[in-house]
C-alpha positions, 0 to 999 in steps of 0.5 A, a space after each residue: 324893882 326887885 320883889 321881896 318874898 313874905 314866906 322864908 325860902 323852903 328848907 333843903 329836900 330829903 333824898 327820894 326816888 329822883 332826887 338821889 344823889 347824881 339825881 342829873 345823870 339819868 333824868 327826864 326833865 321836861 320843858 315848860 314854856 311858861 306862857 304856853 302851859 296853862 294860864 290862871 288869871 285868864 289874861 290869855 298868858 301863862 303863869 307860875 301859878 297855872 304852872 303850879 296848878 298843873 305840876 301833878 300832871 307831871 308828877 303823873 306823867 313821870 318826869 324827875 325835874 322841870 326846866 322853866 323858861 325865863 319869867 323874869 321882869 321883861 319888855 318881852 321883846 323876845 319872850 323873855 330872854 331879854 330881862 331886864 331885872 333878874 331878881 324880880 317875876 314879870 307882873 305878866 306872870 305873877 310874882 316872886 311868891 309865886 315862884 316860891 310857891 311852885 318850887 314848894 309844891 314842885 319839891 312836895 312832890 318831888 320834883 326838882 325845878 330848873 330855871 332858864 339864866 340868860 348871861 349873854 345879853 340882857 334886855 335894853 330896859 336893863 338899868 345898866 343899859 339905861 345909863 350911858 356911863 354904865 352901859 359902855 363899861 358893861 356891854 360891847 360898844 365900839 366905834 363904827 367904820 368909815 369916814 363918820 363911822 357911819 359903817 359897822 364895827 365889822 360885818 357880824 349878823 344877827 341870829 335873828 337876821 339884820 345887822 349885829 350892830 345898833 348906832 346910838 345916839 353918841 355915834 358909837 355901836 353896841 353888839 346884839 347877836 339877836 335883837 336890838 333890844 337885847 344888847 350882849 354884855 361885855 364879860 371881860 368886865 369883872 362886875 359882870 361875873 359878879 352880877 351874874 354869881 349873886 343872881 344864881 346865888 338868889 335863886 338856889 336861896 329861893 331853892 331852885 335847882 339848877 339853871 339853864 344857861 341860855 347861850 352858854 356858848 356866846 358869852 366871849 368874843 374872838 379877840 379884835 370882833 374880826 369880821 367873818 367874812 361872806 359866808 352863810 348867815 348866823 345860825 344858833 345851832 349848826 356847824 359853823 366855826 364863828 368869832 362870836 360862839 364857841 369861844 375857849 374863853 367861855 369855859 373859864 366863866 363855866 369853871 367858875 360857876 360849877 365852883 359855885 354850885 358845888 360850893 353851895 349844894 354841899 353848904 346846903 345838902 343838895 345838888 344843884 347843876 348847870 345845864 349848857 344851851 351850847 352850840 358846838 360845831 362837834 361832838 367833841 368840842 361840845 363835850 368840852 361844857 361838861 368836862 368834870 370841872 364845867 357843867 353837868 350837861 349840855 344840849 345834844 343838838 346833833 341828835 336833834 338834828 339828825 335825819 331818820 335814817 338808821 345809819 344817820 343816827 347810829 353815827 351821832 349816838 356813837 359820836 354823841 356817847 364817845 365824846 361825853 364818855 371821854 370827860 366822865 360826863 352823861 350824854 343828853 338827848 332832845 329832840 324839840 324845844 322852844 327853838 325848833 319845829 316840833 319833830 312830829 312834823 320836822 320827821 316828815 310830819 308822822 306821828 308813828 315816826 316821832 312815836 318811834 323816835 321818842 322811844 329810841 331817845 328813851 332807851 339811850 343811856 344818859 338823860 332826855 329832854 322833853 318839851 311840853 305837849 310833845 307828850 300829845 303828839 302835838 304838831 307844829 302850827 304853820 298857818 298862824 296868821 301873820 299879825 298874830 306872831 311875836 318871834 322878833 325874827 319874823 319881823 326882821 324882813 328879808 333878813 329873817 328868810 335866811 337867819 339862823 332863826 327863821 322867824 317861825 318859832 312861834 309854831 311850837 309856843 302855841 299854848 297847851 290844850 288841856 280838855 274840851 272840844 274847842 279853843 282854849 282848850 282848857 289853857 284858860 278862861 280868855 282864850 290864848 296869846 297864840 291861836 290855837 288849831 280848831 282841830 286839836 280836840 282829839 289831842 287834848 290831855 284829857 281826850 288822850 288819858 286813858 286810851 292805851 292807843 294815844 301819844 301821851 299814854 305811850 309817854 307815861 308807860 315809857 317812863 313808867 318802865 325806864 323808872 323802874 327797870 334799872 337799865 335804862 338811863 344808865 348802863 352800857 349800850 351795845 349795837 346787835 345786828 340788824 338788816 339796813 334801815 333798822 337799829 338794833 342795841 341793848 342795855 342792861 335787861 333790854 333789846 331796843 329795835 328801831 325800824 326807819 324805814 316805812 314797811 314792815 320788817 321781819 326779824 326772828 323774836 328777841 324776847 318779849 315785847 315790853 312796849 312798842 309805838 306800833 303794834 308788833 306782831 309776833 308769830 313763833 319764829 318771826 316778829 314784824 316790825 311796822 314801818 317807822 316803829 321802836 320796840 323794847 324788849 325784856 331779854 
């Protein structure tokens, strides 16, 4: 049932440092995965109110906004991107005066808030689904193959491994492209378009943001659901041209909604913006979600997936900058999410080589996307024993050793550790929903705050020096020659090396070291450049 507020929604913010105008073009904007941040009632689960709890934490570490994931009413049968009331807070969270309360205090201190809207499917517990009349106009059914139509509508997979098709108790079929539980709607249907504008329309009135769009690129199917094909199984990101992603029927429903948005930022005097989780085999037809009509940004996951190696990169930044620079959009850059191991151990489990990366993806012009506990350093947890994880991948037998999502997620969502010297590390009072490494002590925010050394100190500098020096965010990038293995760009005020090798490199001074993941030494005519290193430069 959906919640009511007993406070009226907060009044529009006044412009500030970070909420100007086009506030989105140059943000930083860091990822919560809400029930892995920090937990106030002591249930071993996060919350919005451990979320707000902990906001001057962010404000200190120097973010614009922070994106939250779904805390919507749910089963959980994929951490909550399967929703079954879109208006109301899952009890497991607390409630829809709490969301109110955090974007209060967000704004207070003047941070913008994005959060997650998931328009591709929705959770079997949704009343839609639960009427059977109702389900077949709104969601994908169709009639199975064979004799009985014992067989598939087609040969679609899940994301998550298995079959993309359930049998109902009727005999026909409904699609999910991820689990069963999570049926995908049918947006040829025009009370879907509204149910989705009037749940948008809900949140901007409590005063959120912005949203961003799960699955921004799977709303709209091939015409006919034609099978694929044998061929490699479903992936979310990756470069395959499928039937079911990267449709040009989505952007319609995008157009759409950048109507809405803008419609009502102006109404309201503030910017609003729609970020795409959008999957594309290239640059360019990613660029297409942010032409000047659609949405204000879209995910970057070819930097994401890019190999440290210095040519590697430099072709997706150039490629990354020229097919946004066409449609007059911003480039976003990410490199760990919710959905992927975290790139401290994806870059070869190097601390020094994710330091480094994390400063070349901070010089690049555009915004960046930070995922919490990044900031710490923080490693992907491979050992968690098999009865303690939740990813519905995982539980999707054979099928998940291949899928698109390999069943492993829940090694990034271990839950921050914020002080002490043993598990909950400050998350809490009753432990953690996943264990967390008894070795982490020397990672937690409070051992790291204050040692110039640490990860997280690295971070707050970092974003110290891109608030205030005016070329970073925005402005032009320009390439500088530099030996093989190592990047050399500047932008306004400011030369940025990246060395991906894993020795030294001797290169004569460019300026002077504002900021560096690894001690650079300088010597007159000479600057060594460590292994696996990224410096910034006032020139």
């Amino acid at each position: 049932m959906t919640q009511e507020l007993t406070s009226p929604s907060p009044a529009p913010q006044a412009a500030g440092p970070g909420r100007g105008p086009s506030w989105w073009r140059d943000a930083v904007i860091y990822q919560v995965y809400v029930r892995s941040f920090a937990d106030s009632d002591g249930d071993g689960v996060g919350d919005l109110r451990g979320v707000r709890e902990r906001l001057p934490y962010l404000k200190d570490l120097g973010v614009d906004a922070v994106w939250l994931t779904p805390f919507y009413a749910s089963p959980q049968a994929d951490g909550g991107y399967d929703v079954a009331d879109y208006r109301a807070v899952d009890p497991l969270f607390g409630s829809l005066q709490d969301a109110d309360d955090l974007l209060r205090t967000a704004h207070d201190l003047d941070l913008r808030v994005i959060v997650d809207i998931v328009p591709n499917h929705t959770s079997d517990r949704h009343p839609w689904f639960q009427d059977p009349e109702l389900a077949r106009q709104r969601y994908l059914f169709r009639p199975g193959k064979g004799e009985n139509g014992e067989l598939p509508p087609n040969d679609w997979e899940s994301v998550f491994g298995g079959p993309a098709w359930t049998r109902t108790e009727r005999g026909d079929w409904y699609l999910h492209l991820f689990a069963p539980e999570q049926p995908d709607l049918d947006w040829d249907n025009p009370d879907v378009h509204a149910e989705f504008e009037a749940v948008m329309r809900f949140w901007l009135d409590l005063g959120v943001d912005g949203f961003r769009v799960d699955v921004a690129h799977g709303m709209v199917k091939a015409p006919g659901l034609p099978d694929i094909g044998h061929g490699q199984q479903a992936k979310l990101i990756g470069t395959q041209v499928l039937p079911f992603f990267d449709q040009d029927g989505v952007h319609a429903i995008h157009r759409s909604w950048r109507r809405l948005l803008d419609g009502y930022g102006d109404a309201h005097g503030k910017q609003v913006i729609g970020v795409a989780e959008a999957w594309a085999p290239t640059a360019e037809r990613l660029a297409l979600y942010v032409r000047p009509d659609e949405l204000h940004q879209a995910f970057n996951f070819q930097f994401l997936n890019a190999p440290w190696q210095a040519d590697a990169l430099r072709s997706v930044i150039d490629a990354s900058l020229a097919a946004t620079a066409s449609v007059g959009a911003p480039t976003t850059w990410v490199l760990s999410n919710h959905d992927v191991v975290r790139h401290t151990t994806r870059l070869g489990g190097s601390v020094d080589r994710a330091r480094a990366a994390t400063l070349l993806m901070l010089a690049l012009p555009g915004s960046a996307y930070l995922y919490q506990g990044e900031e710490l350093g923080l490693p992907e947890v491979v050992d968690l024993p098999d009865e303690a994880r939740q990813d519905p991948a995982f539980f999707r037998g054979q099928a998940a050793q291949t899928s698109g999502q390999d069943g492993f997620r829940d090694g990034c969502r271990v839950p921050m550790p914020w002080s002490g010297q043993a598990p909950p590390y400050g998350f809490g009072d009753g432990g953690s929903w996943l264990p967390q490494p008894a070795d982490w002590a020397p990672l937690t925010v409070q051992a790291q705050t204050g040692d110039p050394t640490s990860t997280l100190e690295l971070y707050r500098t970092a974003l110290g020096l891109r608030r205030r020096l005016p070329g970073l965010g925005d402005g032009e990038l320009s390439w500088q020659p530099a030996p093989a293995g190592v990047l050399a760009f500047t932008r306004p005020g400011l030369l940025c090396t990246v060395n991906t090798l894993g020795h030294d490199v001797e290169l004569p001074p460019s300026g002077t070291p504002l900021l560096s993941s690894a001690p650079v030494t300088v010597n007159g005519a000479s600057a060594v450049l460590p292994g696996d290193s990224c410096t910034w430069w006032a020139i």
